[in-house]
N, C-alpha and C positions, 0 to 999 in steps of 0.2 A: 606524318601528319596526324593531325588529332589525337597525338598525346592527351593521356586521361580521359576522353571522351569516356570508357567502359566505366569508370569511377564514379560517375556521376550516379545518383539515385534519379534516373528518369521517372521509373514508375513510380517514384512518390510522390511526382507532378501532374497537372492536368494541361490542355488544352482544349480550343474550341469543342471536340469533339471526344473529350475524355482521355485518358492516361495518355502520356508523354513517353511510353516506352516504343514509340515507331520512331522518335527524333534522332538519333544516333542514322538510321537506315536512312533517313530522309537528309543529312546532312553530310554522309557518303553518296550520295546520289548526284547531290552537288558537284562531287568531285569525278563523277563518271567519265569514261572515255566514249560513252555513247549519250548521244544528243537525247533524244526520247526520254530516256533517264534522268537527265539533270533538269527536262523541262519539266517532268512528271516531281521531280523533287522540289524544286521552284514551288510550280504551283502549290503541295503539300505545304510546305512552307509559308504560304499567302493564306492558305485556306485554312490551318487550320494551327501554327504555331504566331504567324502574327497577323489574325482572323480580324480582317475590317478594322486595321490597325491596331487591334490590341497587346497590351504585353503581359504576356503568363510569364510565371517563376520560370518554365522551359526556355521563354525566348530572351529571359534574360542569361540563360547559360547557355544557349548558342553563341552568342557574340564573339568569347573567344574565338572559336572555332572558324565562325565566321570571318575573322580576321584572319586566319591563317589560309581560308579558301584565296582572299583577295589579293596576299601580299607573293601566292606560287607564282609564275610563270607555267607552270606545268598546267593548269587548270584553265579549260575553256569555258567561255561565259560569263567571265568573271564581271562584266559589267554589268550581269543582274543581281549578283550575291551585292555587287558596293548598292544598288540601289535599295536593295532590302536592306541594309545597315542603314541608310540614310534612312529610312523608313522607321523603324527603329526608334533610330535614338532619334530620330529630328522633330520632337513631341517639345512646344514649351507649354508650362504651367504657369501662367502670370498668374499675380495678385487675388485679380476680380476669381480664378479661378478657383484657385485654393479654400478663397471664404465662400464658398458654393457646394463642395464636397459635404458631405454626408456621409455616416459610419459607414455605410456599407460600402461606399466608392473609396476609403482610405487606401485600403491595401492597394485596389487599381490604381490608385494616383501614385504613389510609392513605386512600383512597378516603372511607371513612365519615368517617374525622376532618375531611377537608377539605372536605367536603358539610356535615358538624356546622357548620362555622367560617364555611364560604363564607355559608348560609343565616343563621345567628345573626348575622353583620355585617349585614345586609340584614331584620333581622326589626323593624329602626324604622316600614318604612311599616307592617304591621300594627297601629300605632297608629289612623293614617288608616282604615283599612279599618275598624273595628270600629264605624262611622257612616254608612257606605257607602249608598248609596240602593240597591243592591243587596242583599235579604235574603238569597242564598245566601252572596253574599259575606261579611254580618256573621256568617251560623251559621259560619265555615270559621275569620274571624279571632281567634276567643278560645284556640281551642286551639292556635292558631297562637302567640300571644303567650306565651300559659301551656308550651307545650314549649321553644319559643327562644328567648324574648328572656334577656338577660343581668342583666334586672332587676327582681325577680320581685315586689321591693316595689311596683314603679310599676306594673306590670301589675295588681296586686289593686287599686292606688286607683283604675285605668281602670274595673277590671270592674264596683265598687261603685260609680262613679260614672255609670256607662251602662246599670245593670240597671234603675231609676225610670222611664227615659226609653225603654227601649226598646221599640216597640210589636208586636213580634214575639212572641209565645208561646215558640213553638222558640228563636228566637235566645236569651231571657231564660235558658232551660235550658239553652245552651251555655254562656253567662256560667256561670251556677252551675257548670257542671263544668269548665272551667277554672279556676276557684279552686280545685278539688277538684285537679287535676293540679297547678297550684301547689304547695299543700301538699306535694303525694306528692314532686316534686321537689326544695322546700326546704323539709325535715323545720324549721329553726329557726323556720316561720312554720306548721306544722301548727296552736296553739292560736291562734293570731291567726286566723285563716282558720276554724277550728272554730267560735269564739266569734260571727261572722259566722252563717254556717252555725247556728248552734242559732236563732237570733233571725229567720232566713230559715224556718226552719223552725217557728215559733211564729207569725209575725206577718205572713209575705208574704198578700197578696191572693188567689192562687189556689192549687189543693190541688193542681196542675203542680207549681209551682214550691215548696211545702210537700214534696213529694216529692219532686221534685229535690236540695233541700237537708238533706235526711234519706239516701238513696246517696248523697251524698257526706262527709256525718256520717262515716257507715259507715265509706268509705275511707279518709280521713285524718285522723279524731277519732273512733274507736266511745265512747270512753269519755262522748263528748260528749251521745249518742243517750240519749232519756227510755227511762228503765224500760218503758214500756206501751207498745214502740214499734211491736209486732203491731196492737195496738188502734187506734191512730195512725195507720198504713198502710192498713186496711183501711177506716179512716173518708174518706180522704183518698182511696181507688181508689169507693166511693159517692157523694162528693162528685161525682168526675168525671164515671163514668157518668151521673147524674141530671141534670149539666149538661154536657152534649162540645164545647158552642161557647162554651163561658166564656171572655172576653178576658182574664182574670186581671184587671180594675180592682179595685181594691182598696179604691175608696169615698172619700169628701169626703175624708180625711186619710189615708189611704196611695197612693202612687204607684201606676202598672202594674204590678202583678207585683212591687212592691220591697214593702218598709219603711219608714214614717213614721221621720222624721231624730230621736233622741232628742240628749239634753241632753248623757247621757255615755258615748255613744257613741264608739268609740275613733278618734282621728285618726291617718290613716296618715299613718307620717313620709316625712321627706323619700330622695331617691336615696342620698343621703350614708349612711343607716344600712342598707342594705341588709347583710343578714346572710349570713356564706356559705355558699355555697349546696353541698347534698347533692343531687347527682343520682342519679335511680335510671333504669332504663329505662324510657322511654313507650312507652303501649301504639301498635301501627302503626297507621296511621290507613289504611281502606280505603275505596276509591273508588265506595263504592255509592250515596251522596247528593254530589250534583255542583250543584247549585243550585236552585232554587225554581221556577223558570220552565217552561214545557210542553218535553216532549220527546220527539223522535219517537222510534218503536222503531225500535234499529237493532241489526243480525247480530253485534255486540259485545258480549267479557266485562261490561264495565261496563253496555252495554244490558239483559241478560239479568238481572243483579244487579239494576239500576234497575227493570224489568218486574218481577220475584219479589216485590222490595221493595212494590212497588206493589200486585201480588193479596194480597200479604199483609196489606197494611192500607188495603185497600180498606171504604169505611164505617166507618171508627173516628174517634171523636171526638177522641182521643187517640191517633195511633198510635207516639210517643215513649213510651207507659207503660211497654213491654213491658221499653224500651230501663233506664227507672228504675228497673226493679223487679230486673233481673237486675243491676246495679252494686250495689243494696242487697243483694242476698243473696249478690256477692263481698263485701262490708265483712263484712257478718255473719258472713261464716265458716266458724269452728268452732263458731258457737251456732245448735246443731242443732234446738231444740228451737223458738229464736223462727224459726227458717226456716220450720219444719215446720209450728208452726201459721199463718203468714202464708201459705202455698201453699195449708195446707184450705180458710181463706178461700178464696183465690182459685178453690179447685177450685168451690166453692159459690156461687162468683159467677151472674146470669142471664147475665151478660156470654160468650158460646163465645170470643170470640176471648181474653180474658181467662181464663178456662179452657185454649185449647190453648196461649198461654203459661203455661201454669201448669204445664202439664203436662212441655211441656218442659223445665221449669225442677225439677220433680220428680224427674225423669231423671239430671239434673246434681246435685244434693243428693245421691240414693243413691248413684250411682256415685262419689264423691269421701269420701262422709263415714259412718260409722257412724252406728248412732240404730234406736229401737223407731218404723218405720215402718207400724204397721199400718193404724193410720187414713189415712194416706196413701195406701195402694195400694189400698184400699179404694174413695178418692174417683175413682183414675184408673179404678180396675173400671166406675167409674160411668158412667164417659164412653164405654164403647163401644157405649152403646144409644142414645147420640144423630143424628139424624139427622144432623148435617153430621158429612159424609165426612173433614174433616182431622180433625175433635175425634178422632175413634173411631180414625180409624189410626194419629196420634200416641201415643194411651193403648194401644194395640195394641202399638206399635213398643218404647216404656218398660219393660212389662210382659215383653216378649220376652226382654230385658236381666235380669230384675230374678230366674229362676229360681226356688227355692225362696221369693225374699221375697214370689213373687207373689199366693202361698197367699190372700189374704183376697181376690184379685179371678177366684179361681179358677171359682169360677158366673156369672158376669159373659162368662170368656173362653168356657163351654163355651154360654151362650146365645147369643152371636155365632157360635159355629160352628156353632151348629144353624139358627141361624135364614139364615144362606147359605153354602150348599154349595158354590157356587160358588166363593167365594173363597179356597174349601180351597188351592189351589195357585195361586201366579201366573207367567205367563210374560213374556217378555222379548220385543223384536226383537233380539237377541243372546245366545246364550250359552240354558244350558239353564234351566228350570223350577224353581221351590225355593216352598218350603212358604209359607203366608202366617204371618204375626207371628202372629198368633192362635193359628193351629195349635201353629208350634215352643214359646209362652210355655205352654200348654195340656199339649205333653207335657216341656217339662223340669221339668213340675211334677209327672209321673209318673201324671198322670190318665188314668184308662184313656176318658177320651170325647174324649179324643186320635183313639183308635183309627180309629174308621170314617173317618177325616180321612185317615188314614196308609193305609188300606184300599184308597178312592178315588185316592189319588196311584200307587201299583201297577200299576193298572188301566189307567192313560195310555198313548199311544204311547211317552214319552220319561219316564223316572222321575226326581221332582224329585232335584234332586243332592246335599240334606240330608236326604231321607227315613232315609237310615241312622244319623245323628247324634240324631235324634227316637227313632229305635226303642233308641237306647241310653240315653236317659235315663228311657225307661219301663220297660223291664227286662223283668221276667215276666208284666208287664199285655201285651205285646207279644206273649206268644208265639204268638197267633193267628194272626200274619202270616208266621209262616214259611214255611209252603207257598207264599205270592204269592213271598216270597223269591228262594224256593230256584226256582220257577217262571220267574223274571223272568231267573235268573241264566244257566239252563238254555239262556235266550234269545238270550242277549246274541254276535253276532257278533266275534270274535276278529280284528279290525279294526285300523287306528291310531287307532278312537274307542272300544277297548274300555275304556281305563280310565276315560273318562268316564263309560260306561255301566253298567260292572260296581263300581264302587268306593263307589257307595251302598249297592247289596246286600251288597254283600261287610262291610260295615261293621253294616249290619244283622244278618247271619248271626252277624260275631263275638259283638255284644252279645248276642246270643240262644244263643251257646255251642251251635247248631242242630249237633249234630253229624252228623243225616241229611242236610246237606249238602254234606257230604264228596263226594262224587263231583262234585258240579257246582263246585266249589273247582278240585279235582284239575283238572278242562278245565282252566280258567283259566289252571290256574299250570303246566298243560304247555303252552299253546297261545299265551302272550302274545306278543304282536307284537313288536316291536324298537322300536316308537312308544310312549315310557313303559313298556315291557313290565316295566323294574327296581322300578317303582310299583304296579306290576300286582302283578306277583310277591311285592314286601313284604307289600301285602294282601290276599294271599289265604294267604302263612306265618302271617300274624295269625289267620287266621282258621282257621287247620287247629290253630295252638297253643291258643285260645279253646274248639276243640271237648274238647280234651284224649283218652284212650281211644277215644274214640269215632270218630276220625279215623285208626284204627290201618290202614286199606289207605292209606293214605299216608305208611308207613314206606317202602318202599324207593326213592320219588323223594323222600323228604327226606334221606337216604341218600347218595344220588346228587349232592346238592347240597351235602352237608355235605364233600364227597370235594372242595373247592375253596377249602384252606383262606385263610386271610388274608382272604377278601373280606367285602363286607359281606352277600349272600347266605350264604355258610355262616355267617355267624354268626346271622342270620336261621333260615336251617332250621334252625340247632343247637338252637336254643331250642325251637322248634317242635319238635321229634324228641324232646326233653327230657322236653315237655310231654303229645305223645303216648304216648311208650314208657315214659318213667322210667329211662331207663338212663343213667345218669351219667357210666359210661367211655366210652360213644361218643360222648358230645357235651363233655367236658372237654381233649383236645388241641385241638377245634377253637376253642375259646372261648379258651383260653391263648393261640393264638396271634394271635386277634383283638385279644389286649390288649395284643400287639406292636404291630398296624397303626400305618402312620404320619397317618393319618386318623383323626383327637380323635374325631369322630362314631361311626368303627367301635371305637375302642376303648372309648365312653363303651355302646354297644350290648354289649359283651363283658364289661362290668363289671356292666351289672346285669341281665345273662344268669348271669352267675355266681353272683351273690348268690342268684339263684331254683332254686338248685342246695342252695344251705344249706350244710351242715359236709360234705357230700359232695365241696364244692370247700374241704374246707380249706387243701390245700396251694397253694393261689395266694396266702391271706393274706400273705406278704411280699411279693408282687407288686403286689399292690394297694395294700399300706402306703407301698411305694413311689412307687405316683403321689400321695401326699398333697401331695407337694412339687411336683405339677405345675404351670404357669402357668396353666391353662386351668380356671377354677373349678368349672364345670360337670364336668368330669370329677374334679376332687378331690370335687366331691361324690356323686356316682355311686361313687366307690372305696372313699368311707368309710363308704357305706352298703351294698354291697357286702363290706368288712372285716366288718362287725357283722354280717351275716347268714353269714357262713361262717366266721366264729371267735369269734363272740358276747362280744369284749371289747368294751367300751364305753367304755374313758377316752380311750381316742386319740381313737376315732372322733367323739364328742361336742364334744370341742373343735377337728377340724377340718368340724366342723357348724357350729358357734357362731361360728365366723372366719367363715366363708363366709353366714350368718345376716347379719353386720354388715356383710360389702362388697357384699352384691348383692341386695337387697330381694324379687327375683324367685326367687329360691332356697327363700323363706321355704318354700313346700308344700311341699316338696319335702321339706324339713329337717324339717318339722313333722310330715309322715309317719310319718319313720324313728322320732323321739323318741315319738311317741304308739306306737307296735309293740312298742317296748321295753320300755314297761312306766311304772310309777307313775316319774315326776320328784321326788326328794327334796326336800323344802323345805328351801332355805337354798342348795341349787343354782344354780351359773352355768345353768343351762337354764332352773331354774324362774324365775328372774328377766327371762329374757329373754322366755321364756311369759307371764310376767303382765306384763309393759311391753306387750307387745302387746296383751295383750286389755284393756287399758283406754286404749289410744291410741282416739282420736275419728279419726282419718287411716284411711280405708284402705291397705295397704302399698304396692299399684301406681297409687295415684291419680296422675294426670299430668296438668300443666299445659298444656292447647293439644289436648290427644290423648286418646284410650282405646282399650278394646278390647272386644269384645262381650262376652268371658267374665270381666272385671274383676272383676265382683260376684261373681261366682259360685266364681269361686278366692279372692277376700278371705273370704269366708264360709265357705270350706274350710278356710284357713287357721284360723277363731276353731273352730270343729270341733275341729280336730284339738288346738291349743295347751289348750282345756280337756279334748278327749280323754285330753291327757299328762299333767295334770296332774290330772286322778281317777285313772290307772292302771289301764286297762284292757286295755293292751297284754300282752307275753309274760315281757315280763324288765324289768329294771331300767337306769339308765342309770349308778345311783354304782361 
């Protein structure tokens, strides 16, 4: 084994982590007779030769090698070396791709093609493997087949003709889902593979594999899936529960897990008619099931994955369902309503594990899609009185997300926080204190039994570092807490950890417009350290502008600060000075010349510093009109809203709202703001159209593929706010 391997000039390569002369050891490891070993070489291999899926010159001279791990019988494990070759080579470069590259990414792109080609010449022994007396090995080779091989017809008559016979459960479900990645990849055989699939999904043996063949309906045939297919999923998730050691036989006349052979049932044809093929990108295949065999825990990514994996579905009859159920509810969609009641099911299940993926998967639904969720949030409200500790912190953590939608599990959250106190605040071995899920989901709901939560956190040596954030989403239910505040703030050492400690209150104080404040501000923002002191200083301006009159013995150091002009401090105090005194000529040279700065950021600060000036800054209007034509959209946006509040024309400004609407989805609030201020949206208007395309899209506008962000929901829902805001006219003015 591993002939030439020494031949190679490793050390004239690189990887993730610099020279390539460990790749030889790390691909002997693979082939260890000791577990610890080959997982510690695994993981070496994820980490750092094909690093967050990349391909070095190293992992494209692995390959051979690799192939000669996969094709021994001698070598254990061999089901994670085939899923790292899948990994590998299963990279496509479409079209759109290629014209997007930049010199610097040639080589990298080069790299994937020749990993693509190296591995697809070599994906014939996955034929052999998918027989394998190795069961980790046959669950690794269908998907192996179904991303690479170069014949995607001969691959479906493999899969349909080893799914009868094969005695594995799991493995039977990888089959199905490599046909499912078939299709996806060669769209000409999507209804051939569908029609498969419907009849898998009718008549196989066990309600796995009924369900397996329903997600993948989903994915690459929806139209294929029955009407009643909530009803159908949830008979099929009862089935399982009530039997979890079902071998899938399927009785005198159907095979394991397959289909009784009918009369006219379609024969696959020969290589010869292979259709061509449409590739789309495969999803990556990750290295968290490596084989079937025992394995020790070892100090490795993949170990730790492997361990998670395992507490995770410790005791489950089934613990592939979760894996089912969330590929059906990617096919499904934009059909929001069969998601929705397939999750209450599930929420209703006796089944907790089957609940806290449900829950999960609840999470993922709202954040991604519009929909009348009541009943849903409802069900996860439900879950935070159960005793097992993930069900309740999972429906805790969802709910946390979910803001104002969470309104129906709103007695649900204030009984968990009454019933432990405790867990009002949690700490860390690192880094400071922050509020529990329950607490924050409790007050961005504005519920004043938030309060004694946020009471108790005050009270601490060390104030959690989102207490301020909480007190601003409950407002005037909050004003209680100002004394602890203004108390705590009183406190706080003028240090190089004062912004850590001072900038929850300080945020607190703003939301509460506390303007008896004021003096203990003033320390702050005379005394800030030079460690983050500029951070410092922005908030505690915030918070002297927040107090407004009331903050009036802090005119002559904002004064003092506004005397500095161009920076982003005076333009900072300027507003603040603005806000407390109202005096326009003292804080208008400083703001003009903010709008000079050569920093986008300080000018984007000057612009709608001005605009909060009104017709007082009229005479900047052609300055601002000016930056319409800027490159930097965020600040065209900021100018043209700015324009309209200090010369209250609105044709310009509208339609460089509307440009900036269409190239940059993250803009929408922003834009939605301004248009709802204005006043009633004319019907038959470029605005109102683009208002009501939004509010009957099913997408949320920043929904992301792979990613999100904690306040998603809660600015998509700002957004539909505001767009029907604009469009009953409640705003000042008009925009025609």
């Amino acid at each position: 084994m591993f002939s030439g391997i020494d031949e190679v000039d490793w050390a004239s390569m690189e990887h993730a982590y610099g020279p390539a002369d460990d790749v030889p050891e790390l691909l002997r490891g693979l082939a260890s007779a000791d577990p610890a070993e080959r997982e510690a070489a695994l993981d070496g291999m994820y980490g750092a030769v094909h690093h967050q899926g990349d391909v070095y010159a190293c992992t494209l001279a692995c390959i051979p090698f690799l192939f000669e791990l996969v094709v021994d019988p001698g070598v254990q494990d061999r089901g994670g070396v085939v899923e790292l070759l899948t990994s590998i080579g299963g990279f496509d470069l479409d079209e759109d791709d290629e014209a997007e590259i930049d010199e610097d990414e040639i080589e990298g792109a080069a790299n994937y093609a020749m990993a693509a080609a190296a591995v697809t010449a070599g994906a014939g022994v996955f034929f052999e493997l998918i027989a394998d007396e190795d069961p980790g090995v046959r669950l690794a080779a269908p998907l192996a087949l179904a991303t690479l091989h170069r014949h995607p017809v001969r691959v479906l008559a493999l899969l349909r003709e080893r799914l009868p016979v094969e005695p594995d459960e799991e493995v039977r479900l990888a089959l199905v889902e490599a046909a499912g990645r078939v299709a996806l990849r060669h769209r000409p055989l999507a209804e051939r593979v569908g029609r498969w699939l419907g009849l898998l999904a009718e008549r196989a043996g066990s309600p796995g594999l009924r369900l397996a063949a329903l997600a993948q309906l989903a994915r690459c045939s929806p139209d294929g899936l029955p009407g009643d297919v909530v009803p159908v999923v949830s008979g099929l998730l009862r089935e399982m529960r009530s039997a979890p050691e079902e071998s899938g036989d399927g009785g005198e006349h159907t095979p394991p897990g397959g289909i009784a052979a009918r009369e006219d049932d379609e024969p696959e044809p020969g290589p010869d008619t292979t259709p061509e093929a449409e590739p789309v990108d495969p999803d990556p295949v990750a290295p968290v099931e490596t084989g079937r065999g025992e394995h020790v825990a070892t100090p490795t990514l993949v170990g730790q994955l492997r361990s998670l994996s395992a507490h995770e579905n410790a005791g489950r009859g089934a613990p592939w369902a979760a894996d089912l159920l969330r590929t059906l509810h990617v096919g499904l969609d934009d059909r929001v309503g069969d998601r929705t009641a397939l999750l209450a099911d599930q929420l209703r299940s006796p089944d907790r594990r089957q609940r806290i993926d449900a829950v999960r998967m609840s999470g993922g639904l709202i954040r991604a899609w519009r929909g009348p969720y009541e009943e849903l949030v409802a069900l996860v409200g439900e879950q935070l009185s159960d005793p097992e500790p993930r069900l309740a912190e999972a429906a805790s953590h969802v709910l946390e997300e979910l803001f104002g939608l969470a309104a129906p599990a709103a007695d649900a959250l204030a009984a968990r926080l009454a019933a432990d106190p405790g867990s009002w605040v949690r700490t860390w071995a690192s880094g400071p204190p922050g509020l529990s899920s329950t607490v924050k989901a409790l007050a961005r709901l504005g519920d004043a039994r938030a309060v004694p939560a946020l009471a108790g956190a005050l009270e601490l040596p060390q104030v959690a570092h989102d207490v301020g954030f909480a007190v601003g989403h409950l407002g005037a239910t909050a004003r209680p807490l100002a004394g602890a505040l203004r108390r705590r703030l009183a406190e706080v050492e003028l240090d190089e950890c004062a912004y850590d400690r001072a900038s929850p209150l300080l945020a607190g104080l703003t939301a509460l417009r506390a303007g008896e404040a004021a003096p203990e501000v003033l320390r702050v923002l005379r005394g800030a350290p030079e460690y983050r002191g500029e951070w410092l200083r922005t908030a505690a301006l915030r918070a002297l502008g927040a107090f407004g009159p009331a903050a009036r013995e802090a005119i002559p150091e904002l004064r003092a600060l506004v005397r500095r002009p161009g920076t982003a401090s005076a333009t900072e105090a300027a507003e603040a000075l603005w806000a407390v005194s109202g005096d326009a000529d003292e804080v208008l040279p400083v703001l003009i010349e903010g709008l000079q700065s050569d920093q986008v950021h300080d000018r984007r600060a000057a612009a709608v510093a001005l605009g909060a000036l009104g017709p007082r800054a009229a005479v900047v209007a052609p300055r601002l009109r000016g930056l319409l034509a800027h490159e930097e959209l965020w600040l065209r946006v900021d100018a043209a809203i700015a324009l309209w509040e200090v010369s209250g024309r609105t044709r310009e400004t509208v339609g460089a709202l509307l440009t900036a609407w269409e190239q940059n989805r993250h803009v929408r609030v922003r834009v939605a703001e301004c248009l709802a201020r204005m006043g009633p949206v004319p019907e038959g208007s470029a605005a109102a159209h683009v208002l009501r395309s939004e509010l009957v899209s099913v997408r949320r506008h920043n929904a992301m593929d792979g990613g999100y962000g904690s306040h998603d929901i809660h600015e998509d829902e700002k957004l539909l706010a505001l767009c029907r805001q604009a469009l009953r006219g409640t705003g000042k003015g008009s925009t025609s």
